[in-house]
C-alpha positions in Angstrom: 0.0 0.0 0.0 1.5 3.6 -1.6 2.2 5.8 2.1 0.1 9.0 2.3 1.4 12.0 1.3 1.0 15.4 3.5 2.5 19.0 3.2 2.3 21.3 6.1 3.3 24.8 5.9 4.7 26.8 8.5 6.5 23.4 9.6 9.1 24.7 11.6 6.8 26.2 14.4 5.5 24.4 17.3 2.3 22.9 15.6 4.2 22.4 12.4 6.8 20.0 14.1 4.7 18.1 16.2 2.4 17.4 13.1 5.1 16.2 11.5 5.9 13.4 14.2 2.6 12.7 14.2 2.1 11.7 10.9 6.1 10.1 10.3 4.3 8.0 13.3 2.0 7.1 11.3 3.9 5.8 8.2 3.0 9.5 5.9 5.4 10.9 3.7 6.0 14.4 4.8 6.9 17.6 2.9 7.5 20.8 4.7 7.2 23.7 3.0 9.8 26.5 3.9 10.0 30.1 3.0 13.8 30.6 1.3 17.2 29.3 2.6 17.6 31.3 5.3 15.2 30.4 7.8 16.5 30.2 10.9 14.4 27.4 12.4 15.4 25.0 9.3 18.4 23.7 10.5 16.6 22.9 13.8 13.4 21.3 11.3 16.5 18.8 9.3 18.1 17.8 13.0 14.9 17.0 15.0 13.1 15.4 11.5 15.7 14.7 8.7 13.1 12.0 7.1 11.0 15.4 6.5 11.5 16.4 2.8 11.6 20.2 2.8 10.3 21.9 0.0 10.2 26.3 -0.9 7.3 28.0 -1.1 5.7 31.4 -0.3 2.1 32.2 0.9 2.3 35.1 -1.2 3.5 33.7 -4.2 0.6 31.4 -5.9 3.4 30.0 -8.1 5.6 28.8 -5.6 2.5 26.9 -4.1 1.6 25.2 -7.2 5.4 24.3 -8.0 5.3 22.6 -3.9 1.9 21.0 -4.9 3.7 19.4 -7.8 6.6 18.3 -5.9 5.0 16.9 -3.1 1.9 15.6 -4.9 -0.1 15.3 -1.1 -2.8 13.1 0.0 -3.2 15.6 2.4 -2.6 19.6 2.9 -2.2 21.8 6.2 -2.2 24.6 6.1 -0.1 26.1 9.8 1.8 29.0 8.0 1.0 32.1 9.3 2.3 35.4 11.2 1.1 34.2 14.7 2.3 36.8 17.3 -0.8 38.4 18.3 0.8 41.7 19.6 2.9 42.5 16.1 -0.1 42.2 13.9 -0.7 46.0 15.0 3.1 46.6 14.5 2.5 45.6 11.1 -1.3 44.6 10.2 -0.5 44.7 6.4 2.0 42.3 6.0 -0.1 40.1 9.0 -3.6 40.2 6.6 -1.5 39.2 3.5 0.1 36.7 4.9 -2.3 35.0 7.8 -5.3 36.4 5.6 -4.6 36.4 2.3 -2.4 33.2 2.4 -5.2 31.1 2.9 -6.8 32.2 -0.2 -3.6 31.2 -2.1 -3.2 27.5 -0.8 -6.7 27.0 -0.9 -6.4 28.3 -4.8 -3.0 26.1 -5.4 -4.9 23.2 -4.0 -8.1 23.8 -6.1 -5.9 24.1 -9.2 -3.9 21.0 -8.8 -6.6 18.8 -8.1 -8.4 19.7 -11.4 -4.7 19.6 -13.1 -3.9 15.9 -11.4 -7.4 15.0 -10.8 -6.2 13.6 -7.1 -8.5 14.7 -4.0 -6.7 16.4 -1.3 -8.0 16.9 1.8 -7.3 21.1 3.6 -6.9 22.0 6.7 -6.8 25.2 7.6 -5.2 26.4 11.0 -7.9 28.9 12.6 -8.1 30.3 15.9 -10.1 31.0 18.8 -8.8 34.8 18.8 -11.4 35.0 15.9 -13.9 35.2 19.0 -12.2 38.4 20.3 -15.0 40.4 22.1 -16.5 37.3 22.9 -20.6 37.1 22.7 -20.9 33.8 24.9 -19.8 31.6 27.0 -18.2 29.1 26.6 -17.5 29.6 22.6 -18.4 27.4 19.9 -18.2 27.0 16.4 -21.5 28.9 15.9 -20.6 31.9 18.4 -20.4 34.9 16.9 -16.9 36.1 15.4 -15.5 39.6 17.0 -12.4 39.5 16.5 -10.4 42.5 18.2 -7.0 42.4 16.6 -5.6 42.4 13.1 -4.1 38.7 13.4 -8.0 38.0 14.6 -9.6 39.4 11.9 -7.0 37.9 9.1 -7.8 34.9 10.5 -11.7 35.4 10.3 -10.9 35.8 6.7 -8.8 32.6 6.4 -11.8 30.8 8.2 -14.6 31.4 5.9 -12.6 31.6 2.6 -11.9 28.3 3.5 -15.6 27.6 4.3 -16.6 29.3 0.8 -14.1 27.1 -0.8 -15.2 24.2 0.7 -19.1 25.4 -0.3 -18.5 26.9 -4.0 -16.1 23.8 -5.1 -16.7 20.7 -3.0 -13.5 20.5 -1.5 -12.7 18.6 1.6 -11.6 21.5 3.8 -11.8 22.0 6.9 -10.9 24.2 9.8 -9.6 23.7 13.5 -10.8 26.7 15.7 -7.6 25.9 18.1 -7.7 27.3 21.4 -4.2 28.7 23.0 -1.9 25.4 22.8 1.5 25.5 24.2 4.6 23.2 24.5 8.4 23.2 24.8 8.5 24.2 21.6 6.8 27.4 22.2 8.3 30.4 20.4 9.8 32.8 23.1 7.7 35.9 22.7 4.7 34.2 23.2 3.3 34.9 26.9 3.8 30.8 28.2 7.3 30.7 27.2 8.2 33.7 28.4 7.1 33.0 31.7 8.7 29.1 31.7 12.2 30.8 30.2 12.2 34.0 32.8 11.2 31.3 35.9 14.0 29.0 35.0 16.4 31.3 34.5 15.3 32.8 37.8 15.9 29.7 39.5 19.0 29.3 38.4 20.4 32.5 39.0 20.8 34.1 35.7 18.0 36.9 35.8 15.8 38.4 38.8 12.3 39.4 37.1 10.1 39.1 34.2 7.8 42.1 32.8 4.4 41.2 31.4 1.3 42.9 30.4 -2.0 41.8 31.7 -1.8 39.8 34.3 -5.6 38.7 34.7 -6.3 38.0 31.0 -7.3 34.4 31.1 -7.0 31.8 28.0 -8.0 28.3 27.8 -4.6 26.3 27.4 -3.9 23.4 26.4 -0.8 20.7 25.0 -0.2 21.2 21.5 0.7 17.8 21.0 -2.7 17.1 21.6 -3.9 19.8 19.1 -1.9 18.1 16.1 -4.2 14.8 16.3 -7.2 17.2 16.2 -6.1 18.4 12.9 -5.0 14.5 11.9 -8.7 13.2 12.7 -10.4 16.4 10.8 -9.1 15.1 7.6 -9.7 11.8 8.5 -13.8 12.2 8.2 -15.8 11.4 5.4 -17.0 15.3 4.9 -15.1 18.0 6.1 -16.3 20.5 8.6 -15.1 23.1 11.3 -14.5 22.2 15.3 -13.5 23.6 18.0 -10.4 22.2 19.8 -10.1 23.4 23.8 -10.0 21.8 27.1 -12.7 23.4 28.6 -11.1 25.4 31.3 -10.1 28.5 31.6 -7.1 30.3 33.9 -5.3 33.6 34.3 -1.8 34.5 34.2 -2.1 34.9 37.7 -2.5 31.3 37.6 0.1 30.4 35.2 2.3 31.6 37.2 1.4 30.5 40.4 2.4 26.9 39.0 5.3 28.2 36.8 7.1 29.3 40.2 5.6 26.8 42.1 7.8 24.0 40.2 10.9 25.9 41.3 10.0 25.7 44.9 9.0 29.9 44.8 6.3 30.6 46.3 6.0 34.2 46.2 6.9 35.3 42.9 5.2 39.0 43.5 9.0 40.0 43.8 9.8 38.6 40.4 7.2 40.0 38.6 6.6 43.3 37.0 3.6 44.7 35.3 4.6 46.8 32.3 1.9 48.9 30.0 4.1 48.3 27.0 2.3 44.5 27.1 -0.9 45.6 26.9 -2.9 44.7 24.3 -4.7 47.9 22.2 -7.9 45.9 22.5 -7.6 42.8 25.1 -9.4 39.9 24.9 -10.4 38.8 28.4 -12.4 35.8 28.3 -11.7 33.1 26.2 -13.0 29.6 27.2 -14.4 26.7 24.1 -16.5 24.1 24.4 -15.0 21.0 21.9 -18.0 19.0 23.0 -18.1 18.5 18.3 -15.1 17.3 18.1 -15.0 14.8 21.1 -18.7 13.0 19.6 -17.4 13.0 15.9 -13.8 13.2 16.3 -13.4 11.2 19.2 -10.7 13.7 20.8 -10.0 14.6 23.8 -7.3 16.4 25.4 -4.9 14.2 27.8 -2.5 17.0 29.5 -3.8 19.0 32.0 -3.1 23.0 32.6 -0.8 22.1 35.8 0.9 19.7 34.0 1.7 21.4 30.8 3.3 24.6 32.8 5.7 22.0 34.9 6.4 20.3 31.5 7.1 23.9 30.1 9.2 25.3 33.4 11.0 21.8 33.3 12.0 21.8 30.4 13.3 25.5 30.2 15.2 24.2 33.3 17.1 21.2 32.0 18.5 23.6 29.3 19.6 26.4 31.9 21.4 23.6 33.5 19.1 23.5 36.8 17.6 20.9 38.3 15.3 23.6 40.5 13.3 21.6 43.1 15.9 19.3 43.3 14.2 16.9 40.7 15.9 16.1 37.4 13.4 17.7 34.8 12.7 14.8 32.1 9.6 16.5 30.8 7.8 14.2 28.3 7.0 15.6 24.9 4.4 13.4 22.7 3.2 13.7 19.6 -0.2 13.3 20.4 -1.2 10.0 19.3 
């Protein structure tokens, strides 16, 4: 039996890697595609996965997409690439809509495109987000809530979401989309929020810096292990029709909270000391509340997540301590990173 055939793009970001795992696991062949030579995350991409065959392409080059489509010939396409960091999409919302917005419309379009050319189905996915919920209109959020996005990354996203719903609609193609809620790991880029807090409390633990600045301490998020995530997006494209679902645990906390557990696992109790509030952070228009409801995907799907919010932060501060050369609480960190299956 011929292996299955998957590209991701944006494959050198947390979601993008763990994917990959995922589906080597699973016997897939897997293509990557990369923007130019010089990213800085490819080297780590060809160490961690060298059985990944990487590929160049640009979201904003329809072109380049169809010439990676022909390469990699897929089975299946998903679709991760993106300009993620919330807080620079209103340092620069134009390049953040072409990309995260308008880079949906061209994959969708270089999948269309091949499929009539090849006549070959492949199955979309396309990476949405529960920051499309913004101003949220009710609790807990599902895929029918209402959309209010309140930040340019939020409302490129919006776009991404129903272009892919339209495509799916106007041409019969199996796409679907993954409303993720916040998902962290290890592999977390370092200006995000999580990783921030697991790098600054490991490195104050061992000595090497005294505080951390962050924004909004009482914005709360519903977190949960991105490993779990990636067999989400697996099982979408899995299904007989495609659809949209809501991935989440159902809980939300603060970063009052996350850090309560952060220093906790590095036997500090009182982290008040460590941690400063800085306007800079804030967010032009903050989105408090955010809490889903993946009661969908756990009755068609059959997911459910398996790492809990206590966990994942110790996994997080753990690991951020092995590679500061700390041991912390006195326990060797060995924090145990899945692919999700």
């Amino acid at each position: 039996m011929t292996a299955k055939r998957a590209l991701i793009t944006g494959i050198t970001g947390q979601d993008g890697l763990y994917l990959a795992e995922l589906l080597l696991s699973k016997g897939y062949e897997v293509w990557g595609l990369v923007r130019g030579q010089n990213n800085p995350k490819l080297d780590l991409l060809r160490e961690t996965l060298p059985e990944v065959k990487v590929v160049t392409g640009d979201l904003l080059d329809l072109s380049s997409l169809m010439k990676s489509m022909t390469l990699a010939r897929p089975d299946e396409v998903y679709n991760l690439g993106a300009i993620s960091f919330v807080a620079y999409s209103w340092e620069n919302a134009r390049l953040t809509t072409d990309v995260t917005g308008g880079g949906v419309l061209n994959m969708l379009e270089a999948v269309r495109l091949y499929q009539d050319i090849a006549d070959h189905e492949v199955r979309f996915y396309q990476a949405s987000s529960s920051e499309m919920f913004g101003r949220v209109q009710e609790v807990p959020q599902s895929e029918t809530t209402l959309l209010w996005p309140r930040s340019p990354y939020g409302v490129a996203k919006v776009y991404g979401h129903y272009m892919t719903i339209n495509y799916r609609e106007s041409y019969g193609m199996h796409a679907s989309s993954g409303i993720l809620f916040n998902h962290e790991s290890p592999r977390r880029g370092v200006e995000f929020v999580t990783r921030k807090i697991s790098m600054a409390v490991a490195r104050i633990a061992t000595g090497k810096q005294t505080s951390v600045s962050l924004g909004n301490l009482d914005a709360k998020r519903d977190w949960g292990f991105a490993g779990d995530y990636v067999e989400a997006m697996y099982l979408m494209l899995q299904q007989d029709a495609a659809d949209d679902y809501v991935i989440s645990t159902g809980e939300t906390h603060s970063i009052r909270e996350f850090l309560d557990i952060a220093f906790e696992t590095v036997g500090i109790s009182d982290w008040s000391g460590h941690v400063h509030v800085d306007p800079r952070f804030f967010r032009p228009a903050e989105v408090d509340l955010l809490i889903g409801t993946s009661t969908k995907a756990q009755e068609k799907l059959g997911w459910t997540p398996t790492v809990s919010f206590p966990e994942l932060v110790k996994m997080m501060v753990e690991s951020d301590l092995a590679a500061e050369g700390g041991t912390g609480t006195g326990r060797i960190p060995t924090p145990e990173i899945r692919a999700g299956a």
